[in-house]
Structures are given as C-alpha cells and as structure tokens.
C-alpha positions in Angstrom: -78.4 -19.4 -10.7 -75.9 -18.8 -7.5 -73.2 -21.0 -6.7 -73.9 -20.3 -3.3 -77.0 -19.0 -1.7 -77.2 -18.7 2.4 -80.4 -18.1 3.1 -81.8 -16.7 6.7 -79.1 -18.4 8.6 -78.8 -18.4 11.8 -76.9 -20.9 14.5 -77.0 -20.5 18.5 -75.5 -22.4 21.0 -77.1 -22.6 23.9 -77.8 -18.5 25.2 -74.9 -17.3 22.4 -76.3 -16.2 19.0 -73.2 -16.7 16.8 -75.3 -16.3 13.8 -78.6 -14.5 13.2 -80.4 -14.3 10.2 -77.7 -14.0 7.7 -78.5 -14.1 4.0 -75.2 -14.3 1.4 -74.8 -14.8 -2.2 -71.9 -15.9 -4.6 -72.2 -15.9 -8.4 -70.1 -17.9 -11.0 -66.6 -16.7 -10.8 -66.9 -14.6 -8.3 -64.5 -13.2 -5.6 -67.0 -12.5 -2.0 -65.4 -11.2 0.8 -66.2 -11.3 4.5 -64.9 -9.1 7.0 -65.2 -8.3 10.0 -63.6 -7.8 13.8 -62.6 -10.7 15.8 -65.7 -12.7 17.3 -68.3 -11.4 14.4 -69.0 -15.0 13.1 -67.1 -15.1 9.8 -65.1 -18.2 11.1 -68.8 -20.2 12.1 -70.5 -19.2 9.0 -67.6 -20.9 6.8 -68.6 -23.8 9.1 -72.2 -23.4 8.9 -72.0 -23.9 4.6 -69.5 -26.5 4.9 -71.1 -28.7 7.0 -68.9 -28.8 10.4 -72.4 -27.3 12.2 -75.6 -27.5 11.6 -77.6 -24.1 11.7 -80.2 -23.7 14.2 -82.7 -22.0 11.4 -82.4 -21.4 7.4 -80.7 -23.3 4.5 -77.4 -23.5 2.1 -78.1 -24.1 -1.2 -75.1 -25.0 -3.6 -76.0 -24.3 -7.3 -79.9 -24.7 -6.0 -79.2 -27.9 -4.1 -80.2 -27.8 -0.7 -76.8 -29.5 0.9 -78.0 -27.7 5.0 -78.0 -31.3 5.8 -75.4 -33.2 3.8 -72.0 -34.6 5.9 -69.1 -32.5 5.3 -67.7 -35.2 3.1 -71.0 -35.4 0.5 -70.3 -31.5 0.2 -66.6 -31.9 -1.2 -68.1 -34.7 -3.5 -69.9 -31.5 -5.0 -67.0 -29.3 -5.6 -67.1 -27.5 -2.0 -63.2 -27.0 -0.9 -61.8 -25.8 2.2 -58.7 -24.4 4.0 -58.4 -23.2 7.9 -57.4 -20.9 10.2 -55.2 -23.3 11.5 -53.1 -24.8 8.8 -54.8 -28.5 7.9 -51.8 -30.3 6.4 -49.9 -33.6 7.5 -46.7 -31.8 9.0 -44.6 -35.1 9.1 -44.8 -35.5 5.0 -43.5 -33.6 2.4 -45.8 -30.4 0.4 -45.9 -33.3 -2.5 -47.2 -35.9 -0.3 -49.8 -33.7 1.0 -51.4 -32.6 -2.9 -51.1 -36.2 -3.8 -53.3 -37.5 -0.6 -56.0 -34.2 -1.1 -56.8 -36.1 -4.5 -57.6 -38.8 -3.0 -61.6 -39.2 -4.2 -59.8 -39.1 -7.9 -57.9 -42.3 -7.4 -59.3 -45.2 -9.9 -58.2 -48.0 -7.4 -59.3 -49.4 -3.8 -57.9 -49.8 -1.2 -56.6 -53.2 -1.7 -55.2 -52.5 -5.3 -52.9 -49.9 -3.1 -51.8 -52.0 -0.8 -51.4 -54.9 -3.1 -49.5 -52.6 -5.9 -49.0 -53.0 -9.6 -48.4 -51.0 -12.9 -51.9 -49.8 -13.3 -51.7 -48.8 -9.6 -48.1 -46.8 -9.7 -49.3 -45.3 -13.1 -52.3 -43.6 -11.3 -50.0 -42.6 -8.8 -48.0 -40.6 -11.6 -50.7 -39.3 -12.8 -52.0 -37.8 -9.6 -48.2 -36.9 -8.7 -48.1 -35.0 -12.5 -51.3 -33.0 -11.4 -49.7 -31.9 -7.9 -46.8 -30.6 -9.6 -48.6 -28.6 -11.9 -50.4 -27.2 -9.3 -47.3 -26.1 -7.2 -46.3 -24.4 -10.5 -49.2 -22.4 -10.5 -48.9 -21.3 -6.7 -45.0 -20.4 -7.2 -44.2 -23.5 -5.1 -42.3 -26.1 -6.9 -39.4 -24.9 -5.3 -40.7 -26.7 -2.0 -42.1 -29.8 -3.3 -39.6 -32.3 -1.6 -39.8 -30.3 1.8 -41.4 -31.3 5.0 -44.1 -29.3 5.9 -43.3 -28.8 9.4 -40.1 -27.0 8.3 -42.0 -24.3 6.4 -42.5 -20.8 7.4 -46.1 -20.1 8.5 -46.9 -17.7 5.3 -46.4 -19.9 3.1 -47.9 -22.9 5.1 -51.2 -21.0 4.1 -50.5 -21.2 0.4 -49.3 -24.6 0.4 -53.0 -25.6 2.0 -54.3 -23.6 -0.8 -52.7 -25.6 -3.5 -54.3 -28.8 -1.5 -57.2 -27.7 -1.4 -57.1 -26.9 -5.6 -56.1 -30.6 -5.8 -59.1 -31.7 -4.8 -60.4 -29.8 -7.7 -63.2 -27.8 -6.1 -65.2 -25.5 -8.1 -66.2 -23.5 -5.0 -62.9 -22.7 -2.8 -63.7 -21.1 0.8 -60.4 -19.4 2.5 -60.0 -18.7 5.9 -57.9 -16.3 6.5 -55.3 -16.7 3.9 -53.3 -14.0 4.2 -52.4 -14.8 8.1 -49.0 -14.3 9.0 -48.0 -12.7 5.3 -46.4 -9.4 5.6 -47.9 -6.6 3.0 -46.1 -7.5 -0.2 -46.9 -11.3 0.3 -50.2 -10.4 1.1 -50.3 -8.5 -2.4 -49.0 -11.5 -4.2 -51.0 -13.6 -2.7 -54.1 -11.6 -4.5 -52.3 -11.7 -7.5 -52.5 -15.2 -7.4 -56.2 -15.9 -6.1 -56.9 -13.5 -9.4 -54.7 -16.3 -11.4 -56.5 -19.2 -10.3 -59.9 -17.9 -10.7 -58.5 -17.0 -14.3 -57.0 -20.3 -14.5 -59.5 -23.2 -12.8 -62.6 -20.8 -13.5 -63.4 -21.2 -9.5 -65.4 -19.1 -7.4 -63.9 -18.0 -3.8 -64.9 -16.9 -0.8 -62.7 -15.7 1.6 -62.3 -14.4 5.0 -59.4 -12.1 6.2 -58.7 -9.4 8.7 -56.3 -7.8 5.8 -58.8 -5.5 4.3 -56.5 -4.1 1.4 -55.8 -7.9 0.2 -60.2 -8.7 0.4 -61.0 -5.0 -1.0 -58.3 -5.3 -3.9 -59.4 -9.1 -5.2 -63.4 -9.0 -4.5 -65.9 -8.4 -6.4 -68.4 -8.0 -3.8 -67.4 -7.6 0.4 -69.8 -8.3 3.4 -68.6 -6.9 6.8 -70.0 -9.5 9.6 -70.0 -7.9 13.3 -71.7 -9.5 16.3 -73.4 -12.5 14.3 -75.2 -10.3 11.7 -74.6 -8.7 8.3 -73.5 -5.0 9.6 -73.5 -3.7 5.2 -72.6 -5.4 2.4 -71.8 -4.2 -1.2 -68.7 -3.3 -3.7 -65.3 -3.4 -2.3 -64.5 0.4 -1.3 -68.4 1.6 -0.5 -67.6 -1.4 2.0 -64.3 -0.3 3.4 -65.6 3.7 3.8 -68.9 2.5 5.5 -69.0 4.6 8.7 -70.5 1.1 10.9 -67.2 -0.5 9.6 -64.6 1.8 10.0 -66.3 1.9 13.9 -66.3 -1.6 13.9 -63.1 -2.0 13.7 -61.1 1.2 14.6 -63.8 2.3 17.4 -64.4 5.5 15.5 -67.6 7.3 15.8 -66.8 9.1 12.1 -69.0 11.6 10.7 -67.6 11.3 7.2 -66.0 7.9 6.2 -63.3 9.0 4.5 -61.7 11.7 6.8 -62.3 9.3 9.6 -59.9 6.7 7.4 -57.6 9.1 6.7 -57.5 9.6 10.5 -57.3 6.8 11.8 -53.8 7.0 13.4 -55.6 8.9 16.1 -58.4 6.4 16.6 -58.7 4.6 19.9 -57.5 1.1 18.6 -54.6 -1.5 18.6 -51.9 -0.5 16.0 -52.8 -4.5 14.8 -56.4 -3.2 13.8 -54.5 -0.2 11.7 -52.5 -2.4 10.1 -55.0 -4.6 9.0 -57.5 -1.8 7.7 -55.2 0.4 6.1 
C-alpha cells in the first residue's frame, strides 16, 4: 500500500486550470520529488493533499484513506506534516518555543491545567522541551535554541521550520521549497540531512524545489509538473535529461538531452534558471 496516492486530480478556479488530471504516488520511506518552472502547480498540489483547497475532481488517499475531504487539522491528526514557502514560524519567540508549541496535540493536559499550572503540568512541559532539543540535535541546530527567530538568517529559517514540523511527529513530511535561499554547499547539507531523518524517524518526504541537484541527489523517484499537468515522471537523472524538461526550464529545443545540458550556458534563459538546474 502507498502512503500517498493522488489520484486524477485536478483543481480550477474559475477559467484557470491550475491542476489537471494529475495522478502521484509515494511508497513507505520514500524520497518524491516535484519539479518544475515557476507557475506549473507544484505549490497548489501540496495544498490540494493537505487540505488548504479542495480539488475540483479526483481524490487523496493517505495509506488508502480517502482524507479529499478531511480539514487540514484531521490530516495532521494522521501523521500529514507541512512546511511553506513562506517561513511558518512565530518570529517574536525563540527556535525552542516554536518545537515546543508544534507538539502541541501531544500535550496530556487542557487548557485549564496550563493555565492553572502544577508539577504534573511543568513535568510535561520538560518532557516536550527534552524532545525539542533532541530534535535541534538532529538538524545541527542546538546552537540556536535560545534565539529569536526573527534574528535568524533566511537559510536556516527553512531548517528551523523543518525541525517544527518533525516535532509534530509526522510520518508523512511535505517540503516546500526547502532549500530557498541556501547557497550550493547548504543546499548539499541540507540533503544530507533529509537522508538522516528518513534514516532516523523512518519518514516519507515529498518535496518541492527549484534546486534540481539537491531533488535529483536525495529522491528516489522525481515528477516534473509544468502548466498544471504531469510533463514525465521517473528516476532522478532520466528526469533531469528529459528533453520536455530541460525546455521547460532552460527554453531549449534540444535534440539530445545531454549535449543540450551540457550547453546550456548558451540557452536563452535567466542565469537564475542555470543555477538552479545545473
């Protein structure tokens, strides 16, 4: 069985068809890419499975549930966790604060208890506080546990909304775009580290990101998006050759995927859309 199935999905709104007919699968453990140019609908999809839209037609299944209806909340009850494009974090508290609020559905008092206080309610606390700094450990950021978030650079913003996300203990952990703003070594360290937490929390990922070198070198399986549909999908580098991809995003016309990679310094496109391919 999948962990995640997307089956025939497709989402308009109003005359634009963000989304048409896209099928996707993810097994147990299993690193999925999606890539794509700007405006292809990798973005809407993520939303589309974790329940911020509703698709116009077709169904997401998580581990053969039907969830296409559930709120967004029900679906991170399952195990479904999420980060952004745009950094969701409380800015004004400290990286330590944040981990400790994401576990917030593991706390084993109400909301009176908290307010009210007491040992059983500071011990949970600890507990909960204990499991944050563990996971900083892990994601090389114990260092900046104390610090504000809002006085963080943005690269490692991203990796700190990574770690919240673990500590809502998801066993299915969607990124968006986690390699934005990291330079190319911090963008190869971050892959090292997805590869460690898959090894360590045995959790699946799917992740988007314009960095094709960090999707190709951690995935097990890619699908490039473009215009709302699947334009190929498959292993990591038949992906990255595919002629429709390399004209996607370098608008090549290439005969033979590989020289036209090799060449693409002379392609007609922004020396961003290089840099993020090669």
């Amino acid at each position: 069985m999948s962990v995640l199935e997307v089956d025939n999905v497709s989402i308009h709104f109003g005359g634009v068809k963000a989304l048409q007919h896209i099928d996707l699968k993810v097994g147990e453990w299993e690193i999925v890419g999606i890539i794509g140019p700007n405006g292809a609908g990798k973005t809407t999809l993520f939303n589309c499975i974790t329940g911020f839209y509703s698709p116009t037609s077709g169904s997401v299944r998580y581990r053969g549930m039907d969830i296409t209806g559930k709120p967004v909340h029900e679906r991170t009850k399952l195990g479904i966790g999420r980060t952004f494009q745009n950094v969701g974090l409380v800015k004004n508290t400290t990286v330590l604060e944040n981990l400790v609020t994401a576990q917030h559905l593991e706390t084993d008092y109400d909301a009176f208890a908290g307010i009210l206080g007491g040992p059983a309610t500071f011990a949970e606390e600890r507990r909960l506080a204990d499991r944050a700094h563990q996971i900083l450990e892990l994601m090389n950021l114990d260092g900046v546990a104390q610090a504000r978030v809002a006085d963080l650079p943005y690269g490692m913003l991203k990796k700190v909304e990574i770690a919240a996300v673990l500590a809502t203990d998801p066993d299915l952990l969607l990124l968006d775009e986690p390699g934005s703003g990291m330079g190319p070594e911090e963008a190869h360290q971050l892959g090292d580290t997805l590869l460690e937490l898959r090894k360590q929390f045995g959790v699946t990922i799917v992740m988007i990101d314009h960095h094709v070198p960090l999707v190709t070198r951690v995935s097990d399986y890619v699908y490039c998006l473009n215009f709302g549909e699947v334009l190929t999908e498959g292993k990591p580098d038949e992906v990255r050759r595919h002629p429709e991809v390399v004209r996607a995003y370098l608008g090549e016309d290439p005969e033979e995927p590989e020289a036209s990679t090799v060449a693409a310094a002379d392609a007609p496109a922004t020396e961003q859309a290089r840099e993020e391919y090669v």
